[in-house]
N, C-alpha and C positions, 0 to 999 in steps of 0.2 A: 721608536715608532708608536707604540703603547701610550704614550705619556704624548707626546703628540697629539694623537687624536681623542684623549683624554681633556686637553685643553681647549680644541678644536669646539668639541660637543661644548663647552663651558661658552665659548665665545658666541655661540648661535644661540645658546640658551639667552645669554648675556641680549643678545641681539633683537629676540625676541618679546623679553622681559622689557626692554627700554621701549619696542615698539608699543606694548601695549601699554606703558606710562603715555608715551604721549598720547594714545586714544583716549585712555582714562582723562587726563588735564585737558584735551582741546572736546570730547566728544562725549562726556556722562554728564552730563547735564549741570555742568561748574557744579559739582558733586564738592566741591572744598574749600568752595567762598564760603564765609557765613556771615552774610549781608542779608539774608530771609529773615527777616524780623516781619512782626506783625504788620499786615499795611495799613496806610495812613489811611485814617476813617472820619466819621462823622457823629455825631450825637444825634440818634434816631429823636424825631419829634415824641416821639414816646416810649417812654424804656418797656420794654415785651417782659414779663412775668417768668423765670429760672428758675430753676430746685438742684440744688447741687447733690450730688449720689455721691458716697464715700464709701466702697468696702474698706472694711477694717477686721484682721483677724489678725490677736496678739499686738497689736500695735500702739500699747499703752507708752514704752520708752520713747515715740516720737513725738505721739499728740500733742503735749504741752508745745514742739516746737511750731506747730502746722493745722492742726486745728481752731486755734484763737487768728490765724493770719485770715482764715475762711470769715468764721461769725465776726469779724471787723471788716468786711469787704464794705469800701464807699459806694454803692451803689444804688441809681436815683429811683430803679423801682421795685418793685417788688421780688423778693429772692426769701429762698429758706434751704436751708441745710439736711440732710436727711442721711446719718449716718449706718451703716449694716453692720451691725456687730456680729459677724459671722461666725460664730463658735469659739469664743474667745476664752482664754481659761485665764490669762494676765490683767482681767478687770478692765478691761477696752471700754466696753461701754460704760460702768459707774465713772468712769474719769471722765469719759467725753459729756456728758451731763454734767458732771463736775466745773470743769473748764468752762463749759455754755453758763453754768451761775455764776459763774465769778466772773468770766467776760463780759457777758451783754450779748449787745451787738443782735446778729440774722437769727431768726429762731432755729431751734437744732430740735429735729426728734433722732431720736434711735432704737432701730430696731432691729429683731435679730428673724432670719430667714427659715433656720433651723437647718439639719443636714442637706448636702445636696442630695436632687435623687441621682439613679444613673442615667448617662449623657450627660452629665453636665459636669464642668469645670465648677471649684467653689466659686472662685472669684466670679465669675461669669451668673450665678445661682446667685450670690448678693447682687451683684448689679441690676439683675433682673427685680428680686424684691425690693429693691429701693424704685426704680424706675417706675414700677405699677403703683407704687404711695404715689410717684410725684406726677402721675398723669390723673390723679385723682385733685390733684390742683392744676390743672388741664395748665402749664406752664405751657412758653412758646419755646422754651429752650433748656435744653438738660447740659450740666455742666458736670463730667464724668471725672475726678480727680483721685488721687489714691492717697491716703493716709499719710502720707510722707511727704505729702508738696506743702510748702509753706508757699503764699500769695501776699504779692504785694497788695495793698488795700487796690490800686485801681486795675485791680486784675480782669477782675470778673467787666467793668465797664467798659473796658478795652477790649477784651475779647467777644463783644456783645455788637459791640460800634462795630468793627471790624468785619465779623459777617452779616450784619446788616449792610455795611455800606457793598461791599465785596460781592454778596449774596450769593454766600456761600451757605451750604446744609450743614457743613463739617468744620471747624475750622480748633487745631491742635496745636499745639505747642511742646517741642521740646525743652521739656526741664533740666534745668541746670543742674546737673549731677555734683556730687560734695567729691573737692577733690582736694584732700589733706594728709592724707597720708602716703607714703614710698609710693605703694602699691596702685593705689589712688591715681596719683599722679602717671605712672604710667599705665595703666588698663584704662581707666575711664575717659578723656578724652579721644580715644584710639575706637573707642565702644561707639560713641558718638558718631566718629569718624566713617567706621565702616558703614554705620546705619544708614547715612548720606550718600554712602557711594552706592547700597543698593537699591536705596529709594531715593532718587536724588530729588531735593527741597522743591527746583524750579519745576519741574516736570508735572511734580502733581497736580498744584494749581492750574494748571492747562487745560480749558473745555476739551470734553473727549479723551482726554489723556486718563493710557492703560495704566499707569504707576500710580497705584494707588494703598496709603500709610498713615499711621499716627501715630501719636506716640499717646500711652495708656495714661501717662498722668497727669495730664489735662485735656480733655475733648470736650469742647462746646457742641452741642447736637441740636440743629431742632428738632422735635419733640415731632412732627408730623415727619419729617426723614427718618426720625426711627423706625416709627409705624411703617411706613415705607417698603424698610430696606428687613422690616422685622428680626430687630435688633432688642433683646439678648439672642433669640430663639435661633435664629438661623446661621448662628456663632458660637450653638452652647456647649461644642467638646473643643473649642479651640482655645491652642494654649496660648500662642502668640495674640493674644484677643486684640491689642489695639489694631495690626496689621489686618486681621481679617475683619473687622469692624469699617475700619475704611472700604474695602473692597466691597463690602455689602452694601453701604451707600454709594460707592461712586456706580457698580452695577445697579444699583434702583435708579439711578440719573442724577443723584444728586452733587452736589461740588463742593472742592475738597480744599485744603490751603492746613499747609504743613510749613512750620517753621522753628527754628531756635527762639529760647525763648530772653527775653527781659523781666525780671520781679518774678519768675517760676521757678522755685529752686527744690531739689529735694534734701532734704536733711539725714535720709537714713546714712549712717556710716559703712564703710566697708574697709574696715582695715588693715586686714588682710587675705592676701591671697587667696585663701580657700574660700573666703566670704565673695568677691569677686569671681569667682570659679564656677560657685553654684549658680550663681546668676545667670551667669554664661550658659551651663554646660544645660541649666534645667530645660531647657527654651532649642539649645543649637539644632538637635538632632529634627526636629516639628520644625524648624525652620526651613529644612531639606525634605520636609515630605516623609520622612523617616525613607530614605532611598536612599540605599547602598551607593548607585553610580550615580546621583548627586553630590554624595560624600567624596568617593572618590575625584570627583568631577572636582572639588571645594579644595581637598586637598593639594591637588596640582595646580589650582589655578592659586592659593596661597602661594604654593614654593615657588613658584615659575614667577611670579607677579614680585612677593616680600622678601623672600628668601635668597633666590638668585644671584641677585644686585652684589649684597656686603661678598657672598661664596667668590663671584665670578673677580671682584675685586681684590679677593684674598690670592684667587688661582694666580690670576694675572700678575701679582706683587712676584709669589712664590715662583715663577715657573717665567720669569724676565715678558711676560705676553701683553706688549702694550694696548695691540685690541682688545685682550679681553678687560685689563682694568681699567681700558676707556669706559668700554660699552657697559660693564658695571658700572661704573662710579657715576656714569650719566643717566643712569635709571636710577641710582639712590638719591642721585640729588633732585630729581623729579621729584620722585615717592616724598625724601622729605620735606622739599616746598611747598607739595601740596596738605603735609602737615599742619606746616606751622600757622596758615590763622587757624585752625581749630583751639591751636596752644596759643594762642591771643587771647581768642572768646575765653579759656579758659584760665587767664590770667596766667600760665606755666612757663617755666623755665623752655628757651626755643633750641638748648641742648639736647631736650628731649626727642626731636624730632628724628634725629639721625638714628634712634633705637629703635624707630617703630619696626626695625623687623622681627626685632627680639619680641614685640607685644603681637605680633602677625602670630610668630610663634607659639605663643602662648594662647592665643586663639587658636589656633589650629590644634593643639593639643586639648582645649576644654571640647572643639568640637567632636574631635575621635572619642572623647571621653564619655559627652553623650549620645554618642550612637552605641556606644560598650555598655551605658548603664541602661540603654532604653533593650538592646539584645538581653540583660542580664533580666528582662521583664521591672524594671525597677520604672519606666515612663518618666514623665515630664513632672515636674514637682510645684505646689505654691503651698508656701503655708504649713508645712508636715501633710498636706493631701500628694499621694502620687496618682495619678493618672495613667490609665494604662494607653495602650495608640490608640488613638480617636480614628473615625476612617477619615479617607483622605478628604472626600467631599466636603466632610462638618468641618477638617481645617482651614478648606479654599474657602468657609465661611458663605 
């Protein structure tokens, strides 16, 4: 009787889990196409004046790949580079000077902001001092990228055309994360993945529309939206900054367009697991508002949602119950179909798709991890800075 209604529960859960796959695939805003590619634009009769902002702390092992793709940008008007060597002890800035002599190309200054005060996140503290250089070249447009994005030369043109034609304030790009190693290959498009399903691509672009996102390492800004939406300052303890950066321009009224990207790649490595881990866990718990029953909330909607599916499939097999390894097996084959163009865009093996529970997993676990390290007082991390909890206000940005 026991084992009975042991499988029973398994079956409704099963039942459950499949229904909200199919909300997810017909009703989150095609959260798993990745056809959001920049849209088709036009060449402004005048190129508008850009200053690209770079924080940069410890970031020498990348530069060589991602700094010279910047000062090479083909671009028909006027642009300059402006890197923040934020407390660097690895020789950041003498290299990036470095690099700028021997390449040519946009002009580069660098400069350093010195410690943050309190309130404010580092990364967020260089953005700001770079942004106040480059509104002293009263640009129409700030181009926010992070040390570690290499750009194709017609990056910046593209993304310029684009919100002009578009006439958008905001317009981001997700970067193509490096995906080569084990590890790699299954956390990083799965990271991707989830990002979509919370913030999904179509929805933001939408006049009016409450979904509002970017991703930190590339955002085109005009320069009068910032002012606006007063951007660093009214973002300056927040950890997730590109999220809460969107949301302070789409709240000032301005418009937004988020997408996957073409020619944005990031180069930093992450090889393994703990390296991917901290990425994760530094960011997860400020993702939830640092809230217990959000957490909670996160948890069960992971197992119910990822988990489920392979269990209720397994029960099912074990225990002769063809409903339940129906109702499973027909929520993992959702779950995984709506994987696999991600593992397209990502050029990945489409085996990988049917483990995504295993990485659900492993998300679920950096998350508990950092709501355990942000209890241990230890906070949100960039750089060797920890951060203690911002209030909630300066995270909603």
């Amino acid at each position: 009787m026991g084992q009975t209604a042991d499988v029973s529960a398994v079956v409704w859960s099963a039942a459950v889990s499949l229904a909200a796959w199919l909300w997810l695939l017909l009703f989150q805003g095609w959260f798993w196409r990745t056809d959001v590619r920049l849209p088709a634009a036009r060449d402004p009769e005048a190129w508008p004046d850009v200053c690209v902002v770079v924080p940069a702390r410890d970031e020498a092992a990348v530069l060589p790949a991602s700094l010279p793709s910047l000062l090479a940008q083909d671009y028909p008007g006027r642009a300059e580079v402006v890197l923040v060597d934020d407390g660097s002890t690895d020789g950041t800035g003498d290299l990036a000077r470095e690099l700028a002599r021997r390449q040519g190309g946009l002009p580069l200054s660098v400069v350093s902001p010195g410690e943050p005060p309190a309130g404010w996140t580092g990364k967020l503290w260089a953005v700001r001092h770079g942004m106040e250089l480059a509104r002293a070249r009263d640009p129409e447009y700030l181009l926010l990228t992070d040390a570690d994005i290499a750009h194709a030369p017609d990056s910046l043109r593209r993304l310029v055309a684009a919100a002009r034609t578009g006439g958008f304030d905001l317009v981001s790009q997700m970067a193509r994360l490096r995906v080569e190693s084990l590890w790699e290959r299954l956390v990083v498009p799965a990271f991707v993945y989830f990002f979509a399903q919370l913030y999904p691509f179509r929805r933001i672009s939408r006049p009016g529309s409450r979904t509002a996102a970017a991703a930190g390492g590339c955002v085109l800004l005009r320069a009068d939206a910032a002012a606006r939406a007063r951007i660093p300052d009214a973002v300056r303890q927040a950890v997730i900054d590109d999220v809460a950066v969107a949301r302070a321009v789409g709240r000032s009224g301005g418009r937004i367009w988020l997408g996957l990207a073409d020619g944005v790649d990031s180069v930093r490595p992450y090889p393994r697991l703990r390296d991917l881990w901290r990425m994760v866990s530094r960011s997860a718990y400020a993702q939830l508002r640092h809230s217990p029953l959000l957490l909670a909330g996160t948890v069960a909607g992971l197992t119910l949602v990822y988990l489920v599916p392979p269990v209720a499939v397994a029960v099912g097999v074990a225990a002769g119950s063809v409903p339940c390894a129906l109702l499973g097996g027909a929520a993992w084959l959702v779950m995984a179909g709506t994987y696999v163009p991600m593992l397209r865009y990502y050029r990945q093996p489409l085996w990988l798709a049917p483990l995504l529970p295993v990485t659900a997993f492993l998300y679920l676990l950096m998350t508990v991890d950092s709501a355990v390290q942000h209890r241990r007082g230890r906070g949100a991390a960039w750089k060797g800075r920890t951060y203690a909890r911002p209030e909630t206000a300066a995270e909603e940005g």
